[in-house]
N, C-alpha and C positions, 0 to 999 in steps of 0.2 A: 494621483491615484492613492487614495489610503490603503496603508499596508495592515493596518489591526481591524479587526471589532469591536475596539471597544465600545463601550457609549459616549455620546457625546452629553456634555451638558447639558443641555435642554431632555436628551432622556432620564438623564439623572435628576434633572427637577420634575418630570414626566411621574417619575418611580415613586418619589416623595411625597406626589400630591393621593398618587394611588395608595400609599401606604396613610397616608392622615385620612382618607376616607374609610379605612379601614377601621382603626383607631376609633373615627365618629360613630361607626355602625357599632362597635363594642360600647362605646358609652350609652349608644338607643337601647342594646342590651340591658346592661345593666340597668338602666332608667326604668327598663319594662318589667325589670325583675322585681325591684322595691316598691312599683306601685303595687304589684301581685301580694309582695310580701302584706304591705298595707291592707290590702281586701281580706287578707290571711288571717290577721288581727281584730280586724272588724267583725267578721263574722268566729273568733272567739269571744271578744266582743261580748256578742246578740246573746249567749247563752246563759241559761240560769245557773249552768253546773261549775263550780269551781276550776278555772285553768291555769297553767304555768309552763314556763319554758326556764328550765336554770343550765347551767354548762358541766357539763358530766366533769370537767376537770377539777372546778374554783367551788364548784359547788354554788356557783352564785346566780341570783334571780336574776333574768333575760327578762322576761316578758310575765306579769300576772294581771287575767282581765277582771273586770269590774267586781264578777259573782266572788273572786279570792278575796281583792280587796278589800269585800264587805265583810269577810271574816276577818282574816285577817292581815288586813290594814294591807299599805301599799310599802311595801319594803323590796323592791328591785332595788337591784346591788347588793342585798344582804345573805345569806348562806339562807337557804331553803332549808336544811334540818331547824336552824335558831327558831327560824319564822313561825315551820308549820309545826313543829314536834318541840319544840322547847329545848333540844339538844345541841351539846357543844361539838358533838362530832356527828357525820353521817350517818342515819339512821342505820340497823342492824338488817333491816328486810329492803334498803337500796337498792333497786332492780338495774344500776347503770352496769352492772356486772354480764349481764344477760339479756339487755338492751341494744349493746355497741358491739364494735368488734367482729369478730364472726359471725353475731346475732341480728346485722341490722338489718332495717327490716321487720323485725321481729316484735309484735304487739303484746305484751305480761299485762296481764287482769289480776289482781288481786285485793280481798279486802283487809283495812288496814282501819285501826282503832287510834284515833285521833287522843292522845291522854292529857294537851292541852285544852281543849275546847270541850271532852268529852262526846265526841260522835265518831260512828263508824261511819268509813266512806270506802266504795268499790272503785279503787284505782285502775284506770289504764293508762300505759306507760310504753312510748314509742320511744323511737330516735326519729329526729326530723333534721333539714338542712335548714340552717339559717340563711341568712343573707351575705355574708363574709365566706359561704363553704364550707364552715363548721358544722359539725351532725352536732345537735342539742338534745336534751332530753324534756321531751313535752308529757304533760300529765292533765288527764280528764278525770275529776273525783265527784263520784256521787253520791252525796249523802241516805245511803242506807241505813242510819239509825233507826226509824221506825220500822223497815224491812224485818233486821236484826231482833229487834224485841217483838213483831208479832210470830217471829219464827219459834222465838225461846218460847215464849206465852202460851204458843197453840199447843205446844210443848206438852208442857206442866197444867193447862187446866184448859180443855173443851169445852168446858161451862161459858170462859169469856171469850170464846170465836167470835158469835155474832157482831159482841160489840166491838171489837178490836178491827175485824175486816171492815164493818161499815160507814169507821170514822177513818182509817188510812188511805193515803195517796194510792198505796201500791194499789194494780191488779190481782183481785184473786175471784179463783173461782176451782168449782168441785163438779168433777166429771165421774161417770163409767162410760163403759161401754156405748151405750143406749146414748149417749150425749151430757147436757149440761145438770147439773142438778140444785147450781147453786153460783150466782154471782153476785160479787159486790159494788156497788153505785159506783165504786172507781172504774171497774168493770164493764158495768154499762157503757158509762158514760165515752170510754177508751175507747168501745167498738161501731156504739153507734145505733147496734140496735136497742129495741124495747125488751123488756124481761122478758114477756112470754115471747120474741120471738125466738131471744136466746134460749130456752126451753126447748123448743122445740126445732132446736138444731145440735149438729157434734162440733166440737173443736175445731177436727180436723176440718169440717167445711169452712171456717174461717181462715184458716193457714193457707200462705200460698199455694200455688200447684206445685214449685219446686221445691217445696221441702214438705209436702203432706205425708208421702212414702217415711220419710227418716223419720217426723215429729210418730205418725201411730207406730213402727216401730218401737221408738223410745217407749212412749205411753205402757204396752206391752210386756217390756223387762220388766216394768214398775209394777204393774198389774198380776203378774206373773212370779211375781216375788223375787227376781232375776238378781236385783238391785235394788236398794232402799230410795236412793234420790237422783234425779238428773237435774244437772244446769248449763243449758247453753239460751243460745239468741233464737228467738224464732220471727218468722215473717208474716205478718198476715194481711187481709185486704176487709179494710173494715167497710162497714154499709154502705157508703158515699165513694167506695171503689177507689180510694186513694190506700198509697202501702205504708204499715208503720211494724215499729220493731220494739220487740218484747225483752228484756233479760229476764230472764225465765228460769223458773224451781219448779222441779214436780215430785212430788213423793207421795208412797199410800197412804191411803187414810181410811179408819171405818165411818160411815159416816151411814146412821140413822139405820145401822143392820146392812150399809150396802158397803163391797169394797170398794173404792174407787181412790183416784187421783187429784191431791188438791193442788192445783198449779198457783202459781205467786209471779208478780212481773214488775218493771217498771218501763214505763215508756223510758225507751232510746232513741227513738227518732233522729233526736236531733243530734244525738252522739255518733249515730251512724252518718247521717250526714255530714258532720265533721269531720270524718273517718275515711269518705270518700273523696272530701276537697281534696283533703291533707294526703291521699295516694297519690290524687290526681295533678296537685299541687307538686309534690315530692316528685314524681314524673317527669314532670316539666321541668322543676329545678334541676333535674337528673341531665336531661339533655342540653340544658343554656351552657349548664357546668361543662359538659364534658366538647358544645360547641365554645365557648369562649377557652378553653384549653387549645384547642385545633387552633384560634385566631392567634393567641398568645405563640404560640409555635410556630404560625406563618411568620408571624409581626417579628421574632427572633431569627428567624431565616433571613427576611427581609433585610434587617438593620444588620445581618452581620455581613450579608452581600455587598448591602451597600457602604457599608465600612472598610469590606476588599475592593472595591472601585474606587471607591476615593483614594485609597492610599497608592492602588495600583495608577492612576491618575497624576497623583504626587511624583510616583518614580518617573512618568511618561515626563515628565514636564523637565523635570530634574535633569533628567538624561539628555533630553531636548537642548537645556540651557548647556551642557557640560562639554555636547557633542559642536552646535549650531551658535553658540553666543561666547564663552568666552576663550576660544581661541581668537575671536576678533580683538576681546579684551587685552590679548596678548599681544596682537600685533600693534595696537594703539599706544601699548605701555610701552612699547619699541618706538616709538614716529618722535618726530621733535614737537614736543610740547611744552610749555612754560608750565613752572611751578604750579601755580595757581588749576591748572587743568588736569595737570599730572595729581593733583591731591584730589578734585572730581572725580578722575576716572578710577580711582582708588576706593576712594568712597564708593564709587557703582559697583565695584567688584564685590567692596566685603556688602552692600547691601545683599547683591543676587546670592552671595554664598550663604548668607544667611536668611533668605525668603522665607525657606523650609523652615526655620527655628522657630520654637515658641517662643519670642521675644515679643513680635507685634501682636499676637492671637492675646500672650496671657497681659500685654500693658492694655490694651485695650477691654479686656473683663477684668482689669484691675482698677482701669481709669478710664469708664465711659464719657466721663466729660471733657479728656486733653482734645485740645483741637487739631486739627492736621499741623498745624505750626509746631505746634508742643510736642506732637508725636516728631514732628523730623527734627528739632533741639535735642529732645530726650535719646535720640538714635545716636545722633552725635557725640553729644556727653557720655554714652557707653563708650563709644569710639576712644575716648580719651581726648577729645577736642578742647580746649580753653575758648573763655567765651569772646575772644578777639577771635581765634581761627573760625568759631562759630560763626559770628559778626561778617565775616571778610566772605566766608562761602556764599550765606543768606543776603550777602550784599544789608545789612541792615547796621545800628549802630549797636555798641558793646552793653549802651544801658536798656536795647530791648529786650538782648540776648539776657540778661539777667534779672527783666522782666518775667520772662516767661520762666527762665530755670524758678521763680520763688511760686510761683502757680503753680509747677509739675510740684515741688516739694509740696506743696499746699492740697492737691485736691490727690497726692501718693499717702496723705495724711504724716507728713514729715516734718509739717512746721517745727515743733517744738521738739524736734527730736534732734538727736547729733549721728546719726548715721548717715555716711556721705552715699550723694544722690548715686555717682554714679555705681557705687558699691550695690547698693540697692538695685538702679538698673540690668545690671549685670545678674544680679542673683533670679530675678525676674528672667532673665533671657535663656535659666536653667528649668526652669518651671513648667509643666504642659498645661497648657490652658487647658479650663471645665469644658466637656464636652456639651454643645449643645441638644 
């Protein structure tokens, strides 16, 4: 009748195999993490707009796609200030300050006057998670230089409007009340209708229905003298019924005896769509992290239970020998035995008294290649054995025994050394073998 619960063997190879399945499914994890990350990449990638990822700590380039590159050049691993700003130190308007931390999370839009290359670009500036767990500082820049100059221009001379709106990328166009009164072929072309039909509609009937209330609001202060200029994002649903996104300026203007509103934009589209992976992304990052945390935590529960069973295992057995095996030892060391038998049963005693030592565990991850012969010489020779009482035990002759002793020095890497073997075995026999 068993008197414990412990486990028996086979549940404990049972537990092991359950915990390396575990183990595998963390590795499927991770696997499915880096191909994500990889489509992550890709599709910054696809974009025309300048991107990068550097490490808020080193300051150094992680990640810059194609559109950076083509400015300037391909320098991952190098300091982002050096690259993009030509500076020895951190630029002075660094948003990793208001980025991390408390802030993450947290999206900073600002424009930012490039004095190497000479262009203005309207930075956005996240914190994102890498693939190691690390929150990194990702950056989307859009070259607003010409934005910037027909801002200044429309400024200082109304005489070159025309021609300024009708050669630039941006969106613009001139409203009141009553509707459109003026857009530019970028214009058009962004929304999809024909001039006159843009004419003959308002703004606000292109803006979504979720933000038409806020956008003629807005319009309103402006109109109203409330406030000189607005800029945020706006949504709209162009001809063809698909949705796209504005960065948007509106300020008053007189325009031909009328007051109205000249709006300015650039497609975002694609930036908002990146915007949205990268939550969606980051989300999902959010939960692998915080499930392979829980795995990690089981997996440490696991390995340290099963590290008190085996040892608890080790005492069972111990105690087993101490209580059940060598009191017999003791009464054999009493019986009439001849020398020769008396030194065996001697020998079996310090072997079992020493089972439990790391003698065999650590010679054996010292010396994968001794053979079971070599191992029971080597046992010996710690014994303090000569290689005649060696010979005499093994039943073999004196020049095997000294055969094998120049092997164990040989493959203990002792050859050419003068350190005595058994010296060496002994100090091994203090050692705890590598965990595997």
């Amino acid at each position: 009748m068993r008197m414990n619960t412990k486990p028996t063997y086979e549940e404990l190879e049972q537990r092991i195999r359950q915990l390396e399945k575990i183990i595998d499914q963390s590795n499927k994890k991770n696997r499915l993490q880096n191909i994500e990350h990889r489509q992550l990449l890709s599709i910054f990638n696809s974009l025309d707009q300048p991107i990068y990822v550097s490490d808020p700590e080193t300051y150094k380039l992680l990640f810059a796609n194609k559109a950076f590159i083509k400015i300037w050049g391909d320098a991952v691993g190098k300091k982002c200030h050096k690259v993009i700003q030509d500076l020895n130190t951190p630029c002075p308007f660094c948003t990793n300050n208001i980025i991390f931390g408390e802030f993450i999370g947290r999206t900073h839009i600002s424009d930012i006057r490039n004095k190497k290359i000479g262009r203005f670009f309207h930075c956005i500036d996240s914190a994102i998670a890498w693939p190691n767990g690390k929150m990194v500082r990702f950056e989307l820049a859009l070259d607003i230089t010409d934005r910037k100059f027909v801002e200044t221009e429309f400024k200082n001379s109304e005489n070159r409007f025309r021609t300024l709106v009708e050669s630039t990328p941006a969106v613009i166009w001139i409203a009141d009340e009553d509707g459109f009164l003026y857009v530019n072929p970028a214009g058009i072309k962004f929304t999809g209708y024909a001039k006159k039909e843009l004419y003959s509609i308002k703004p606000g009937d292109i803006i979504h229905p979720e933000m038409q209330t806020s956008f003629q609001e807005r319009e309103q202060t402006i109109l109203k003298g409330e406030i000189d200029s607005q800029q945020y994002d706006i949504k709209l649903i162009v001809k063809n019924g698909s949705i796209k996104w504005l960065e948007y300026t509106a300020s008053i203007i007189e325009y031909y005896g009328v007051t109205a509103i000249v709006g300015s934009g650039f497609d975002i589209t694609s930036r908002k769509t990146t915007e949205n992976a990268l939550k969606t992304k980051r989300e999902k990052l959010s939960k692998q992290t915080e499930h392979l945390a829980e795995l990690n935590t089981a997996l440490k529960v696991l390995i340290e239970h099963q590290d008190n069973e085996k040892q608890q295992l080790k005492n069972n057995i111990q105690t087993t020998m101490e209580k059940l095996i060598f009191p017999y030892l003791e009464g054999l060391e009493h019986a009439r035995l001849n020398e020769k038998n008396k030194t065996f049963l001697k020998i079996i005693r310090l072997n079992l008294e020493t089972v439990f030592s790391p003698f065999a565990n650590t010679l054996h991850h010292n010396a994968l290649t001794l053979t079971p012969t070599e191992i029971q010489v080597a046992d010996l020779i710690k014994q303090g054995k000569t290689n005649k009482e060696i010979a005499s035990f093994l039943i073999v002759s004196s020049d095997t025994i000294s055969f094998h002793r120049k092997n164990i020095r040989k493959k203990l890497a002792l050859t050419h050394s003068k350190i005595n073997l058994r010296t060496h075995l002994l100090s091994l026999s203090l050692q705890e073998p590598p965990k595997r």
